[in-house]
C-alpha positions as CSV (number, residue, x, y, z in Angstrom):
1,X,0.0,0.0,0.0
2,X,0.9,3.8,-0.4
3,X,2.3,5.0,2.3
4,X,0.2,8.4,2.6
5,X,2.0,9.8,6.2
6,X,2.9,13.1,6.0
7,X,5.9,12.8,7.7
8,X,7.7,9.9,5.2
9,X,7.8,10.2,1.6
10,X,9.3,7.5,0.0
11,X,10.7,6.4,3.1
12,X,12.7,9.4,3.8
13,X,12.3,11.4,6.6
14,X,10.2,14.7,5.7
15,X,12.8,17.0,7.4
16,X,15.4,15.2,5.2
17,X,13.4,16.0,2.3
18,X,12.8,19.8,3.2
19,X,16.4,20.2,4.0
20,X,17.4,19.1,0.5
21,X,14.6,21.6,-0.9
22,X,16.3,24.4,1.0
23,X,20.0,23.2,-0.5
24,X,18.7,23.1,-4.1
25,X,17.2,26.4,-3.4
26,X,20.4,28.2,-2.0
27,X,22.1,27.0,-4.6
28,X,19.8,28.3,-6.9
29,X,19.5,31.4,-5.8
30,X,23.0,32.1,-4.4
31,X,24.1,34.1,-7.8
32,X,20.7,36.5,-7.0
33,X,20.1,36.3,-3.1
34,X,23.3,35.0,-1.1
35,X,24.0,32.5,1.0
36,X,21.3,30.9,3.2
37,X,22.6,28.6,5.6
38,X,20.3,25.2,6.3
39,X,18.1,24.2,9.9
40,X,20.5,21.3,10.0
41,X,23.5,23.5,9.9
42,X,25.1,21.9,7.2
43,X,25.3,25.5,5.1
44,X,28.3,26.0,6.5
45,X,30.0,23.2,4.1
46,X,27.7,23.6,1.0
47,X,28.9,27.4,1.2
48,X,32.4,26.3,1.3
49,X,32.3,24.1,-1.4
50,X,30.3,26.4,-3.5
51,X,32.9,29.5,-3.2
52,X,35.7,26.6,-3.8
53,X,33.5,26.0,-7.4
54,X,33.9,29.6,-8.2
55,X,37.4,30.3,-6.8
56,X,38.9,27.4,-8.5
57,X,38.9,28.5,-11.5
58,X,40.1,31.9,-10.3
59,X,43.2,30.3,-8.8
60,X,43.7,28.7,-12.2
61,X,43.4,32.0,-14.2
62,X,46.0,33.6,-11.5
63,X,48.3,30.9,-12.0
64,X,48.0,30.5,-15.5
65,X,49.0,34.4,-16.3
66,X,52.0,33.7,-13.7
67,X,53.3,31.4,-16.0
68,X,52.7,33.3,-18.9
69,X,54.2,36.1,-17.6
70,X,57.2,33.9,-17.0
71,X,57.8,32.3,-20.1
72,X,57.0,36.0,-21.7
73,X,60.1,37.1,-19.6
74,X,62.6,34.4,-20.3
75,X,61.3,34.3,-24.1
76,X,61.9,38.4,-24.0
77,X,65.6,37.6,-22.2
78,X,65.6,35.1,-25.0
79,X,64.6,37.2,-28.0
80,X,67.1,39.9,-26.8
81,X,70.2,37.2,-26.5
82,X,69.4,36.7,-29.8
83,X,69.5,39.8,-31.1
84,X,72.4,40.5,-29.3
85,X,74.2,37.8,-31.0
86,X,73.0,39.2,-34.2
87,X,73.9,42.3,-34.2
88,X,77.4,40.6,-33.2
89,X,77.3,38.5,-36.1
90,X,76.6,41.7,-38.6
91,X,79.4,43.5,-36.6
92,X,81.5,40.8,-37.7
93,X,80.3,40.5,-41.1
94,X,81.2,44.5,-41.8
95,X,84.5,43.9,-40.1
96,X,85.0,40.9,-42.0
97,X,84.1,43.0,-45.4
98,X,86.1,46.2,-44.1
99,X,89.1,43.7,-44.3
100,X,88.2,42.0,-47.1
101,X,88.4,45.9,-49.1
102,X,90.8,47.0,-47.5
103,X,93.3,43.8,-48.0
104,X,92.4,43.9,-51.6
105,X,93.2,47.7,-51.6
106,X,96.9,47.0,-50.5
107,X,97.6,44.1,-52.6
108,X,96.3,45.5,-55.7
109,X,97.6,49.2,-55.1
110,X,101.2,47.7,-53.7
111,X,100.8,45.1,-56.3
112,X,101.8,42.3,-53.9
113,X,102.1,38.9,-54.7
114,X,100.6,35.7,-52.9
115,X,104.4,34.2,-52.5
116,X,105.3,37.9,-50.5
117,X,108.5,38.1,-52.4
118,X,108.0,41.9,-53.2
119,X,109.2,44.6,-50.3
120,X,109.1,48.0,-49.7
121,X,111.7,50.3,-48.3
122,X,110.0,52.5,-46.5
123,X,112.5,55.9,-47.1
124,X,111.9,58.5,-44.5
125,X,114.3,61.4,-43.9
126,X,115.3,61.7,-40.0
127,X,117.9,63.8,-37.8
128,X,120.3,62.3,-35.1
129,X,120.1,65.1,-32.3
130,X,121.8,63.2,-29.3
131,X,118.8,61.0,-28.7
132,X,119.0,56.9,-29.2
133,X,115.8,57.4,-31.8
134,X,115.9,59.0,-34.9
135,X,113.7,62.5,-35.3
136,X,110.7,62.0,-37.9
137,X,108.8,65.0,-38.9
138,X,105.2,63.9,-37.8
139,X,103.9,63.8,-40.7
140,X,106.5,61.2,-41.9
141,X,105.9,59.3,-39.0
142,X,101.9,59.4,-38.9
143,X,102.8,58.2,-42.9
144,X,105.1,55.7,-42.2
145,X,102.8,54.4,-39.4
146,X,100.0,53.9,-42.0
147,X,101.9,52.2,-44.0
148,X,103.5,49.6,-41.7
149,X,100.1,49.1,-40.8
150,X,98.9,48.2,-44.5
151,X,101.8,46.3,-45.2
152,X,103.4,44.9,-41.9
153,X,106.9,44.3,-41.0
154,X,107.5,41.5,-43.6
155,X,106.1,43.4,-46.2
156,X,108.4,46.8,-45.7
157,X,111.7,47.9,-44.0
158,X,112.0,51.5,-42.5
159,X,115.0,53.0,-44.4
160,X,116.2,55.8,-42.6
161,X,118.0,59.4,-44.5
162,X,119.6,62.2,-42.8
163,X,117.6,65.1,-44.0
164,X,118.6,67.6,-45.9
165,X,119.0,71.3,-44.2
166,X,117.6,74.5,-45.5
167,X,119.8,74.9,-48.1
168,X,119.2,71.5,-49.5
169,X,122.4,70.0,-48.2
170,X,123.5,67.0,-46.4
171,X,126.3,66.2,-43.7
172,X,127.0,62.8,-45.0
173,X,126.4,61.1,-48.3
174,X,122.9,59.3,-48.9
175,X,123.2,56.2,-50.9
176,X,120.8,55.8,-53.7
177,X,117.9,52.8,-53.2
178,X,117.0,50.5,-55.3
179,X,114.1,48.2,-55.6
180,X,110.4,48.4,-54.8
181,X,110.9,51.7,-52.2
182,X,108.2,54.2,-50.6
183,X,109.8,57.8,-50.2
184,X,108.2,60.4,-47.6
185,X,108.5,64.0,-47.4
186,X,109.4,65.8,-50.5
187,X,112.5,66.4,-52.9
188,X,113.9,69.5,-50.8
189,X,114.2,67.4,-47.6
190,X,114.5,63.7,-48.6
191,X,117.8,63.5,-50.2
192,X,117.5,59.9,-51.6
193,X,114.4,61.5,-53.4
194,X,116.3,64.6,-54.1
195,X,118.5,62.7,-56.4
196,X,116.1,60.5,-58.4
197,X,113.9,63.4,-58.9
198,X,114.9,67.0,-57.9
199,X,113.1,70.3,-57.1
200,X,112.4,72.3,-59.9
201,X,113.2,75.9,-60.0
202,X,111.1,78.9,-60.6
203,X,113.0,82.1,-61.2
204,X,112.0,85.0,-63.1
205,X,114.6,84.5,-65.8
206,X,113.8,80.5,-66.7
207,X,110.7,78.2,-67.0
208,X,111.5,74.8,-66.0
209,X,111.6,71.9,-68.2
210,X,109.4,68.7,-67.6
211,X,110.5,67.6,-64.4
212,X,111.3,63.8,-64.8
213,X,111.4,60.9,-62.3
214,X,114.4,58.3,-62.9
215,X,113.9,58.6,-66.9
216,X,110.2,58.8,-66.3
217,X,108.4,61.8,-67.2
218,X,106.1,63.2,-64.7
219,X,103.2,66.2,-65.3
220,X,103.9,67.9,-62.2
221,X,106.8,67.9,-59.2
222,X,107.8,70.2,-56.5
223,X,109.3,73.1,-56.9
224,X,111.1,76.2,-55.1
225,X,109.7,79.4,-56.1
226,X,112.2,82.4,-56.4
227,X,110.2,84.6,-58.6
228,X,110.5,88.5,-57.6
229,X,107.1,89.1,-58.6
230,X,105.9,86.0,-56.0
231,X,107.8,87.8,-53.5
232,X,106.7,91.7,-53.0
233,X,109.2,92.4,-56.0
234,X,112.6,91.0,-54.2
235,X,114.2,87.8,-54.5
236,X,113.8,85.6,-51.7
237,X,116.7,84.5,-49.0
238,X,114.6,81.1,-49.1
239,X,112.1,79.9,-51.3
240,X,108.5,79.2,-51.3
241,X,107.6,75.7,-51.9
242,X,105.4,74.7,-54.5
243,X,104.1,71.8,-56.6
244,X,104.0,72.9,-60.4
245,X,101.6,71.7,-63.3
246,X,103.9,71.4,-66.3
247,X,101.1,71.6,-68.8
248,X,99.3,74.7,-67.3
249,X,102.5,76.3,-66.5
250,X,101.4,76.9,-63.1
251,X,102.2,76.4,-60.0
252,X,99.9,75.3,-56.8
253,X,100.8,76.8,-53.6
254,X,100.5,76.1,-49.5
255,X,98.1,77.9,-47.8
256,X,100.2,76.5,-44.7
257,X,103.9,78.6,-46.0
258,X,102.5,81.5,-44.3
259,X,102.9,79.5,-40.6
260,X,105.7,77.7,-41.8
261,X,107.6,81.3,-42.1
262,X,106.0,82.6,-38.6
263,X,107.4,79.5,-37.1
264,X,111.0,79.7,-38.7
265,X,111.2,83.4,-36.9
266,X,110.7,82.0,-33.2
267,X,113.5,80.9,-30.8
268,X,114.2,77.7,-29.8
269,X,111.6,76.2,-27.3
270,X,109.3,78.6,-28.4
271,X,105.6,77.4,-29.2
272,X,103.9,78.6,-32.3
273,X,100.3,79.3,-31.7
274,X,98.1,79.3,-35.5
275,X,95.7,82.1,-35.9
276,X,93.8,79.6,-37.5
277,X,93.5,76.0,-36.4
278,X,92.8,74.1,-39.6
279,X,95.7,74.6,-42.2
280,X,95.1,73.5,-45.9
281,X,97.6,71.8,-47.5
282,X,98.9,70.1,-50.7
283,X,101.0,66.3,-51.6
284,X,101.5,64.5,-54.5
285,X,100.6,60.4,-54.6
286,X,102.3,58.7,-57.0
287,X,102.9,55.3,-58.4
288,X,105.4,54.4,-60.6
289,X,106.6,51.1,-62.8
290,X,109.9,51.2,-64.5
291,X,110.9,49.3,-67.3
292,X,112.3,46.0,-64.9
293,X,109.1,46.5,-62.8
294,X,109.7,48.2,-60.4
295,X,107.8,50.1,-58.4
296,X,108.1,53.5,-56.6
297,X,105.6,55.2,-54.5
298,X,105.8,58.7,-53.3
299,X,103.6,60.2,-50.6
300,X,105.0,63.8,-49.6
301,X,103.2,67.0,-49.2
302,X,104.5,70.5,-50.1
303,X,104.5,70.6,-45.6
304,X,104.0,68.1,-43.4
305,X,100.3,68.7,-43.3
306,X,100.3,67.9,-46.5
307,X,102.0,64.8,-45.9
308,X,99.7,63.8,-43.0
309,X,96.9,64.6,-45.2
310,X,98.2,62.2,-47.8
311,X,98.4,59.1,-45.7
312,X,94.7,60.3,-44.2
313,X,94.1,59.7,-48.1
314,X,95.7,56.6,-48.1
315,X,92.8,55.5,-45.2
316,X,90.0,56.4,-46.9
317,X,90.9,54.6,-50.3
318,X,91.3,51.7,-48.6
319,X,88.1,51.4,-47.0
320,X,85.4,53.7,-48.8
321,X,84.1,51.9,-52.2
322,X,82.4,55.0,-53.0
323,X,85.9,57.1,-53.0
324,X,85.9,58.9,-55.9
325,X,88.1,57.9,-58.7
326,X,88.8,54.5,-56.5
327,X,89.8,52.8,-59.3
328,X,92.2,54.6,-60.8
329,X,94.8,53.8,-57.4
330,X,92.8,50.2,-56.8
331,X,94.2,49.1,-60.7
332,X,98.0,48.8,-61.2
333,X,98.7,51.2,-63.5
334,X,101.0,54.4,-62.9
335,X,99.4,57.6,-61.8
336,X,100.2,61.1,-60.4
337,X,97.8,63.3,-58.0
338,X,97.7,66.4,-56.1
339,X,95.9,65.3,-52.9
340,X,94.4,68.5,-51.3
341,X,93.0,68.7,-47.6
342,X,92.7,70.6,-44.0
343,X,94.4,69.3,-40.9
344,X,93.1,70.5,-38.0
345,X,96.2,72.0,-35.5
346,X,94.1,71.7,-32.4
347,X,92.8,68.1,-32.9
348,X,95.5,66.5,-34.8
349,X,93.8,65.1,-36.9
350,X,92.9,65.6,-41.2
351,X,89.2,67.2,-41.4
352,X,89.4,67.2,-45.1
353,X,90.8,65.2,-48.5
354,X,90.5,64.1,-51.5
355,X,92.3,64.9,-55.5
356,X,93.4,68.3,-56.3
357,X,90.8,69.3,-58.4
358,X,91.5,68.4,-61.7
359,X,94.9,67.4,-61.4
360,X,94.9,63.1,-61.4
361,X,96.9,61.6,-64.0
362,X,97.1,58.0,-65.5
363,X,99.8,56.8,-67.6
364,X,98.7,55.0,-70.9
365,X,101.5,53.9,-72.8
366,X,104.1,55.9,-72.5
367,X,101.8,59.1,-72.1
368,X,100.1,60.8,-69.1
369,X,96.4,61.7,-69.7
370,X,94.4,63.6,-67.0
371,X,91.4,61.8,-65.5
372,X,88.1,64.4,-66.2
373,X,87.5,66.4,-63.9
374,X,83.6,66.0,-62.8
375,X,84.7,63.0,-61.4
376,X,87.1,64.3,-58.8
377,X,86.3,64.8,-55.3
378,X,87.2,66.0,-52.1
379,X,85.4,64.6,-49.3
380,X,84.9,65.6,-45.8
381,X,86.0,63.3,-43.4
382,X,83.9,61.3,-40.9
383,X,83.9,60.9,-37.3
C-alpha cells in the first residue's frame, strides 16, 4: 500500500526531504540572493564548497598568467640574447668586409704577390740630435705608421735618410735605393728623393723643363719658387715651396707657408700658436713602374700637413668603395695626384681630403692623360 503519512515520503524522513529543498534552493539562488545557511547547519560546508567552485577556476586563471608572464620574460631575455648575437654577427660580417676591401686595396695598389716576395723600403728622412731614436717629422711618422700598418713588418723595412738642411744640403752622403721603395717628405728634404727626382726651379729668368722621375716623365713635381714678382718684387733668402703643373704652366701653392715662415722666426723652445686651427695643404701620390718592374711610391706634401693629409688619403681609399676615382689607385697602373685637404692644429687630426681638383693623371703607354675632372672629389672626413 501507499504509504500516505505526511511525515515519510518514499521512506525518507520529511525534514530530510525539506532540508534538500532548501539546498537546491540556495544554490539556486546564491548568484541572486546570497548565502542561506540550512536548519541542519550543514550550510556552513555547502557554502564552502560552492565559493571553492567559483574560486577554482580563479586560482587557475592567476596561475596560468603567472606562467605566462614567466615564459613572456625568459622568451623576451631570449629574444634579446638573440638579437644580441646578431647584431654581433653583422658587426662581424662589416669587419669581415672592411678587411676583405681593405686587404684587396693593398695588394692591388702595392701590387703584392701571394708568395710575398716583393718589399718596400719605406724611405723616411730623419735627424740624429743626441737621442737613441731618430727625429721624424710627424707627418712622416703618422705616414710611415699607416703604411706599416697596410703592409706589416715582412712586407716593408724603414730606411732611414739624414735630412737635408735649408739649403738642400747633407752632412754625410745618402746612398741611392733600389728596388720596390716608398719615399716620404718631398725632394727639398729627402735627399735619396732629391737625387732620383729633384726640385724644380722657378726664377723670373727661366721656365723649368718637364720635371722627370728616374727617366720617367712626370706632369707635375715640387718646386722652389724664387720669382720677384711671388715675392713683393725682391728675391727671396729662401724659397717658397710649391708643386708645379707642367702643362698649365702653373704652380699650386701652400696655404700653410704662411705659418711655416711665422714658425722659422721663433726661438728655440718657443711654441707657435696658429691664428687659424685648420691649415690646408697640398702632396703629390704617385705610383710608378719602371721598365724592370719596379715600383716607386711617393707620398710627400709641399709641408707636413700635407703629408699627413696624404696618408689620411691613403685610409679612406682603402676602405670607402664609394671614393671617388677609386679605381684609378685600386688598378695597377702608374698615376700622379695632387691630394688636397685641412688638418686640424688643435685636434690632430685631417678634417678634409681628397684629388686636387682636376689634377689626377694616368699613364697610358708611355703618355700621361688627366682623368676628367667632374669625377674628382674631395670629401669631408667622418667621425
Amino acid at each position: 500500500m501507499l504509504n500516505t503519512d505526511a511525515r515519510s515520503v518514499g521512506g525518507l524522513d520529511a525534514r530530510a526531504v525539506g532540508g534538500l529543498h532548501e539546498w537546491v534552493v540556495d544554490v539556486a539562488a546564491c548568484g541572486r540572493t546570497g548565502y542561506r545557511f540550512g536548519s541542519d547547519g550543514g550550510g556552513d560546508l555547502r557554502t564552502l564548497m560552492v565559493w571553492l567552485g567559483a574560486a577554482i577556476p580563479v586560482v587557475l586563471g592567476i596561475a596560468a598568467i603567472v606562467v605566462a608572464l614567466f615564459v613572456a620574460k625568459r622568451q623576451a631575455a631570449q629574444l634579446e640574447q638573440l638579437r644580441a648575437i646578431g647584431l654581433d654577427t653583422r658587426s662581424t660580417a662589416r669587419k669581415l668586409d672592411a678587411e676583405a676591401v681593405r686587404e684587396e686595396f693593398v695588394r692591388h695598389f702595392f701590387s703584392l704577390d701571394e708568395e710575398g716576395s716583393r718589399r718596400y723600403k719605406c724611405v723616411v728622412p730623419v735627424r740624429y740630435e743626441q737621442r737613441p731614436l731618430p727625429l721624424i717629422p710627424a707627418g712622416d711618422y703618422n705616414a710611415l705608421h699607416v703604411l706599416q700598418g697596410f703592409l706589416g713588418q715582412d712586407r716593408l723595412d724603414f730606411w732611414p735618410v739624414l735630412m737635408a738642411s735649408e739649403d738642400g744640403g747633407v752632412s754625410a752622403a745618402e746612398p741611392l735605393t733600389r728596388g720596390d721603395a716608398v719615399y716620404l717628405c718631398s725632394p727639398q728634404r729627402n735627399p735619396a728623393l732629391g737625387r732620383l727626382a729633384p726640385a724644380l726651379d722657378l726664377t723670373d729668368d727661366t721656365t723649368p723643363g718637364i720635371p722627370a722621375f728616374d727617366g720617367i716623365d712626370l706632369p707635375c713635381w715640387f718646386a722652389d719658387d724664387y720669382r720677384a714678382w711671388e715675392h713683393g718684387g725682391q728675391v727671396p733668402d729662401s724659397p717658397t715651396k710649391k708643386l708645379w703643373i707642367c702643362e698649365l704652366k702653373t704652380a699650386v701653392s701652400s696655404e700653410a707657408e704662411r705659418a711655416y715662415r711665422e714658425a722659422a722666426g721663433l726661438a728655440p723652445g718657443d711654441r707657435f700658436d696658429a691664428q687659424d686651427a685648420l691649415q690646408s695643404d697640398s702632396a703629390i701620390v704617385l705610383r710608378l713602374t719602371d721598365p724592370e718592374g719596379i715600383k716607386t711610391i711617393v707620398v710627400a706634401g709641399i709641408h707636413q700637413y700635407g703629408t699627413w693629409i696624404a696618408s689620411e688619403f691613403f685610409c679612406r681609399l682603402a676602405t670607402d668603395l664609394d671614393f671617388a676615382n677609386r679605381e684609378v689607385f685600386v688598378g695597377e697602373g702608374d698615376f700622379v695626384a695632387i691630394i688636397w685637404g685641412e688638418f686640424n692644429s688643435a685636434t690632430f687630426a685631417v678634417e678634409r681630403c681628397g684629388v686636387h681638383e682636376e689634377h689626377l693623371w694616368v699613364r697610358q703607354s708611355g703618355a700621361w692623360e688627366r682623368v676628367p675632372q667632374h669625377t674628382a672629389a674631395t670629401s669631408r672626413i667622418s667621425a
